[in-house]
N, C-alpha and C positions, 0 to 999 in steps of 0.2 A: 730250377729247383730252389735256389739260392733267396728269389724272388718270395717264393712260395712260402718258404720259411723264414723270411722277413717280415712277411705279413703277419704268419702267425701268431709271432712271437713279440712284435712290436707295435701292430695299426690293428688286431683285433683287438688285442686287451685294451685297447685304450679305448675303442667304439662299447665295449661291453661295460665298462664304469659307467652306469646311468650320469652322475656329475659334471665328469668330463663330454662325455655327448651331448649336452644339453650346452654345453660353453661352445661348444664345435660348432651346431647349429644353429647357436646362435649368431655367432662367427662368421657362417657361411653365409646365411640370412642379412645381417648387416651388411657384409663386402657385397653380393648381388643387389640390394637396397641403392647400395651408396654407388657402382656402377651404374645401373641402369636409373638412377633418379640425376646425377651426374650427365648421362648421355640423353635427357628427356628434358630434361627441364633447361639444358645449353640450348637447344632451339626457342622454345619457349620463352627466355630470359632474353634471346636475340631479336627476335621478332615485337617481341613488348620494347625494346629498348628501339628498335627503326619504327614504329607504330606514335612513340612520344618524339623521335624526333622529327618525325612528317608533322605531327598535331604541331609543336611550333614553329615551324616553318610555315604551315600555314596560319596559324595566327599571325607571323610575321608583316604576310602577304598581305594581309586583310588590313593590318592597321597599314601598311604603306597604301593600300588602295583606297583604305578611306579619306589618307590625308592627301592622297591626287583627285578624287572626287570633290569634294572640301575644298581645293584651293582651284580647280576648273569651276565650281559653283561662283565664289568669290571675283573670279576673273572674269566671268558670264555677265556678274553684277554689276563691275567695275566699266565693262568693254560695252555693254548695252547700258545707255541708261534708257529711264521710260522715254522721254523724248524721243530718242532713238528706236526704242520701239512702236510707238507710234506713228512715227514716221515709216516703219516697214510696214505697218498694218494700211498704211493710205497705198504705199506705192501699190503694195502686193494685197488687195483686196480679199474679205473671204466673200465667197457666191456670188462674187461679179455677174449678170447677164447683160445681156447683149444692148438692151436699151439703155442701161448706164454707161456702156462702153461709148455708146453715139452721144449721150449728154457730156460727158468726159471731153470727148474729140472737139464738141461743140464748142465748148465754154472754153479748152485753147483756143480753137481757130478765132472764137468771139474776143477773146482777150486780147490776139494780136490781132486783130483788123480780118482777119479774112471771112469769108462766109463758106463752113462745109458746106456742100451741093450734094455729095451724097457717100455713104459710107457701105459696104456691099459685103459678108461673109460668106467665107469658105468654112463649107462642110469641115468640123473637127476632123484627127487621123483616128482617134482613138480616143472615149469618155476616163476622164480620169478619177482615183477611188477617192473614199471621202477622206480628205485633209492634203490632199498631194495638189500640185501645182496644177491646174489647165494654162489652157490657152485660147485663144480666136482667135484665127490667122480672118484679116481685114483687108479689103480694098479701101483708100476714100480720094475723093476727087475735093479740092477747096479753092476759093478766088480771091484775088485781096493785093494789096499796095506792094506795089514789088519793095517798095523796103523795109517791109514787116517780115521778112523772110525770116532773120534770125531769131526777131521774136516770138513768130509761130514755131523754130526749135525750143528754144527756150521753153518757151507751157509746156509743148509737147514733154521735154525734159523732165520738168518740174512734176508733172502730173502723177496718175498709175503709172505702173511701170508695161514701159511701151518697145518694143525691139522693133526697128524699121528696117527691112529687107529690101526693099525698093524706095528711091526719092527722086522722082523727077520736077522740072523744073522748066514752064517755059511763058515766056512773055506775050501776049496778045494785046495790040493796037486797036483801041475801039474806040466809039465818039469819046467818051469822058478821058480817055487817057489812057495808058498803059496799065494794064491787070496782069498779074504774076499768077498764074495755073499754078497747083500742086496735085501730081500723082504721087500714089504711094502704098505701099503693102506693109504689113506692119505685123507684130501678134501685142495683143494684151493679157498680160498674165494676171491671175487669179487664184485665191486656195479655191478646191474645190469642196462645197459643205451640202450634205444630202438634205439634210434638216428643212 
């Protein structure tokens, strides 16, 4: 009861002044305002503020990658020169076939004295796509001064580039004189260019 007429007598009159109710609700209006823009815009402020600091972090990223891009180009240029890549374009040929692989063979074997007699291929495992490396894997038989041996390493070295799997080696006594046999399995590598 106490309640009741406390109300009365002190929080009616005071809702019933049109002036003072309009300051109340205004009152009320701003403290709800300022909590709930307060509890809405604290996420809001949070999230914008982790949103700028990713954006410079990744710009950070960016200029460190360009300047490891930048100085791997520089080193590229540095570590190759053209010489040197011309030299890779003889060893590792693009669209190598198979009849310049035997002109190739030849013109070692001719250099050091010997004579290819014959050069034989095996079926590829697998055609490779356009700009990857092939191969021919090669039989070849050669005859020549058994002290031309190094020599015919030597071109063979110097030449395309040539991986030899098998080398054998054996002497034959005939009228003219001792002849140095060469067997040998080999692959020739190549880019491979569809064009």
């Amino acid at each position: 009861m106490i309640g009741y007429y406390y109300y009365l007598t002190k929080i009616r009159p005071y809702f019933t002044q049109t002036e003072k109710a309009d300051y109340t609700l205004i009152l009320f209006t701003l403290l709800t305002v300022l909590v709930f823009g307060v509890l809405s815009l604290r996420p809001l402020a949070a999230a914008t503020l982790r949103a700028y600091i990713q954006l410079r972090e990744g710009e950070r990223y960016e200029t460190e990658l360009t300047e490891k891009i930048i100085s791997l180009d520089q080193a590229g240029t540095a570590f190759f020169s053209s010489p040197e890549i011309a030299q890779l374009g003889v060893i590792v040929p693009e669209g190598h076939t198979q009849p310049q692989i035997i002109q190739a063979l030849d013109n070692d074997a001719g250099k050091a004295g010997f004579q290819l007699k014959s050069v034989v291929f095996r079926p590829q495992e697998q055609s490779p796509t356009s700009g990857e490396v092939g191969s021919y894997v090669f039989d070849f038989f050669s005859s020549g001064p058994r002290g031309s041996l190094v020599t015919l390493l030597k071109e063979l070295e110097n030449g395309q580039l040539i991986q030899l799997d098998l080398f054998q080696t054996s002497l034959r006594l005939g009228e003219g004189g001792a002849t140095l046999e060469v067997v040998g399995r080999g692959k020739a590598f190549y880019i491979f260019d569809d064009h």
